[in-house]
C-alpha positions as CSV (number, residue, x, y, z in Angstrom):
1,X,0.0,0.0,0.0
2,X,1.6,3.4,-0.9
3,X,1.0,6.4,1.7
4,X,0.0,9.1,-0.2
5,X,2.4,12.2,1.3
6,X,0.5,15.5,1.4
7,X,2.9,18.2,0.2
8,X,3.0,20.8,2.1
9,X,3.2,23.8,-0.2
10,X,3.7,27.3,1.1
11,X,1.9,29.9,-0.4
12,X,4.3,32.7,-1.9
13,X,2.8,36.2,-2.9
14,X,-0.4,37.7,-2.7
15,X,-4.0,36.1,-3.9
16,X,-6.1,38.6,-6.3
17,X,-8.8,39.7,-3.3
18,X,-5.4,41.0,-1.8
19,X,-4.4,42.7,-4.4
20,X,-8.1,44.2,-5.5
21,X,-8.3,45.5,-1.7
22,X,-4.9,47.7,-1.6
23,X,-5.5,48.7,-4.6
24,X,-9.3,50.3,-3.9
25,X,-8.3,51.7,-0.2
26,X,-5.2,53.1,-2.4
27,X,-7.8,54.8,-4.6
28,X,-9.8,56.1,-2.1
29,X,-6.8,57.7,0.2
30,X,-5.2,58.8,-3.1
31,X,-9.0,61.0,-4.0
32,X,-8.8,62.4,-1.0
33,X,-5.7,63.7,-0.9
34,X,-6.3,64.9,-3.9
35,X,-9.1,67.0,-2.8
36,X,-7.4,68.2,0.2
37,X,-4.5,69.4,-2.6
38,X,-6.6,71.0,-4.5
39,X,-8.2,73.2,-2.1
40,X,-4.5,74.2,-1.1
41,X,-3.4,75.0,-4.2
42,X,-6.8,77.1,-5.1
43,X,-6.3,79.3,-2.4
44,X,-2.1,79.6,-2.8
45,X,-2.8,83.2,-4.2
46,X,-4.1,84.4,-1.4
47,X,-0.3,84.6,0.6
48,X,1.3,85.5,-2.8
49,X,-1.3,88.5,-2.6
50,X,-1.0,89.4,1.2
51,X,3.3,88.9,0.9
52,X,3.1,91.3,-2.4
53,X,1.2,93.5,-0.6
54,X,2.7,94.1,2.7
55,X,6.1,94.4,1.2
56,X,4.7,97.2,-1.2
57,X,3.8,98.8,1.8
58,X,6.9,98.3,3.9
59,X,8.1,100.2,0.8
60,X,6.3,103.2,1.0
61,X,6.4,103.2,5.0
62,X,10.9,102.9,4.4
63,X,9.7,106.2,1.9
64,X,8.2,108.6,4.4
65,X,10.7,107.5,7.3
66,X,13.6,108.6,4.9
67,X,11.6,111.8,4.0
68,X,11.0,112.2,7.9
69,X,14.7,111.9,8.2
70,X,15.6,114.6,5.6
71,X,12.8,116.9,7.3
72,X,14.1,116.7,10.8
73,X,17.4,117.2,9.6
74,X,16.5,120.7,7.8
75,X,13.8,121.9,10.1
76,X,11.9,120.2,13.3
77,X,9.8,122.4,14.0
78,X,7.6,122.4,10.3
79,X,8.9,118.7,9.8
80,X,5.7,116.8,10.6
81,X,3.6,119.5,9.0
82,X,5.9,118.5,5.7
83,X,4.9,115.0,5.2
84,X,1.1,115.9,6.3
85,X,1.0,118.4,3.0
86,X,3.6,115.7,1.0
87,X,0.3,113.1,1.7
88,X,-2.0,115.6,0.7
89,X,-0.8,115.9,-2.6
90,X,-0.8,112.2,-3.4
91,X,3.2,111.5,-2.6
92,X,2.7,108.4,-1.1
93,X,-0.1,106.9,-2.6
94,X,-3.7,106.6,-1.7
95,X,-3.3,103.6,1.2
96,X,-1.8,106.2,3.1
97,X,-3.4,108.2,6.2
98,X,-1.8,110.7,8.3
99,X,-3.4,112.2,11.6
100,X,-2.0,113.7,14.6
101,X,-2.6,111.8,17.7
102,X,-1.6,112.1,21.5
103,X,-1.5,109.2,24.3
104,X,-3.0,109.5,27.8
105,X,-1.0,107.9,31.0
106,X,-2.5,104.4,30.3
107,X,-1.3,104.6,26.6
108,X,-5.0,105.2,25.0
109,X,-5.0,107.7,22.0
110,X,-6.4,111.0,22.5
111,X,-7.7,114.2,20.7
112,X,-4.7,115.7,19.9
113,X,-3.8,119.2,21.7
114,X,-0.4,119.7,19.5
115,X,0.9,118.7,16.1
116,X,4.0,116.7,18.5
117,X,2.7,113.0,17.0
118,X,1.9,112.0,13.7
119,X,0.1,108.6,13.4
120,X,1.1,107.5,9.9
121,X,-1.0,104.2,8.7
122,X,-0.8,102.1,5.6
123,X,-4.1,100.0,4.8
124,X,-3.4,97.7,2.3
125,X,-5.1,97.0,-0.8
126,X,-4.9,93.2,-1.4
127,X,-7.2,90.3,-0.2
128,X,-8.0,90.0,3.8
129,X,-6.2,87.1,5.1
130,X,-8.7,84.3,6.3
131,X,-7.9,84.3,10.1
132,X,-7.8,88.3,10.3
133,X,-11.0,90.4,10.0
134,X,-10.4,93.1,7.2
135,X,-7.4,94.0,6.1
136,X,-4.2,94.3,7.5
137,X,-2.0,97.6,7.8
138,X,0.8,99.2,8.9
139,X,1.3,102.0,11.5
140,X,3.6,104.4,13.1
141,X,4.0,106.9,15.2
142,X,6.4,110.3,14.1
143,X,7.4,112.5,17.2
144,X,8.6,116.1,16.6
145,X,10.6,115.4,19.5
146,X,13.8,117.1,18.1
147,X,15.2,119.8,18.9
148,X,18.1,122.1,16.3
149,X,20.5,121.5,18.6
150,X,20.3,117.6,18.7
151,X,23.1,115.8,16.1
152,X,21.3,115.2,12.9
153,X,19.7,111.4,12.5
154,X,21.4,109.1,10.1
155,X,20.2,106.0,8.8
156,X,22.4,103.0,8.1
C-alpha cells in the first residue's frame, strides 16, 4: 500500500482579493488627498497676494521714514507738517493716512492738543487674510521730539 504524502506547499505572494483591496483603499486615500491638494493649491494666491502687498507697503512706510529723516534734519519744527501736505498731494499713494494723535498715561490715543505726533497708517489694498477680520495695515507713530541742537539722525 503506498502512503500518499500531502505536500505541504507554502503559499508565496499575494491572492487577487489582496491585491483588489490595496488597490481600492489606495484609490480612495489617493482621492482624497487629492481633494485636500486642490483646495490648497486654489487658495495659494491668497499669501502671494498678502506677501506682495505688505512688502509694497513696507516700501512706501521705508519712503516717508527717509523723507521724515531729511525733514528733521533741515527743520523740526515744520517737519511733521511737511509730510502731512507731501500726503496731501498724493506722494505716497492713496493707502496712506496721516493724523496727529496724543496718548494719555495708560497709553489710550487721545484728541490731539499739538501737532507733536503723527500717526502714519498704511491699509493695504490686497485680499484680507482668512484668520484676520479686514485688512491688515501698517502703522507708526512720528514725534517732533527734536530739537536744532540735537546731532542730525542718520540712517544706516
Amino acid at each position: 500500500m503506498k502512503y500518499l504524502k500531502s505536500k505541504n506547499i507554502d503559499s508565496k505572494g499575494f491572492t487577487l482579493v489582496e491585491i483588489i483591496v490595496t488597490l481600492v483603499a489606495a484609490g480612495i486615500l489617493g482621492a482624497i488627498f487629492i481633494h485636500f491638494m486642490g483646495t490648497a493649491l486654489n487658495a495659494s494666491w491668497n499669501a502671494v497676494e498678502i506677501v506682495r502687498d505688505e512688502a509694497g507697503g513696507e516700501g512706501v512706510m521705508e519712503e516717508i521714514i527717509a523723507d521724515y529723516v531729511a525733514e528733521m534734519n533741515s527743520d523740526p519744527n515744520i517737519a511733521l507738517g511737511n509730510l502731512v501736505t507731501n500726503n496731501t498731494n498724493g506722494k505716497y499713494g492713496p493707502n496712506v493716512t496721516m493724523a496727529y494723535t496724543e496718548f494719555d498715561a495708560f497709553g489710550d490715543e487721545t484728541a490731539p492738543t499739538s501737532n507733536d505726533n503723527l500717526k502714519v497708517v498704511f491699509q493695504a489694498t490686497g485680499p484680507a487674510a482668512p484668520a484676520i477680520t479686514g485688512r491688515y495695515s501698517l502703522t507708526m507713530i512720528l514725534t517732533n521730539s527734536r530739537t536744532t541742537d540735537d546731532d542730525q539722525i542718520v540712517l544706516y
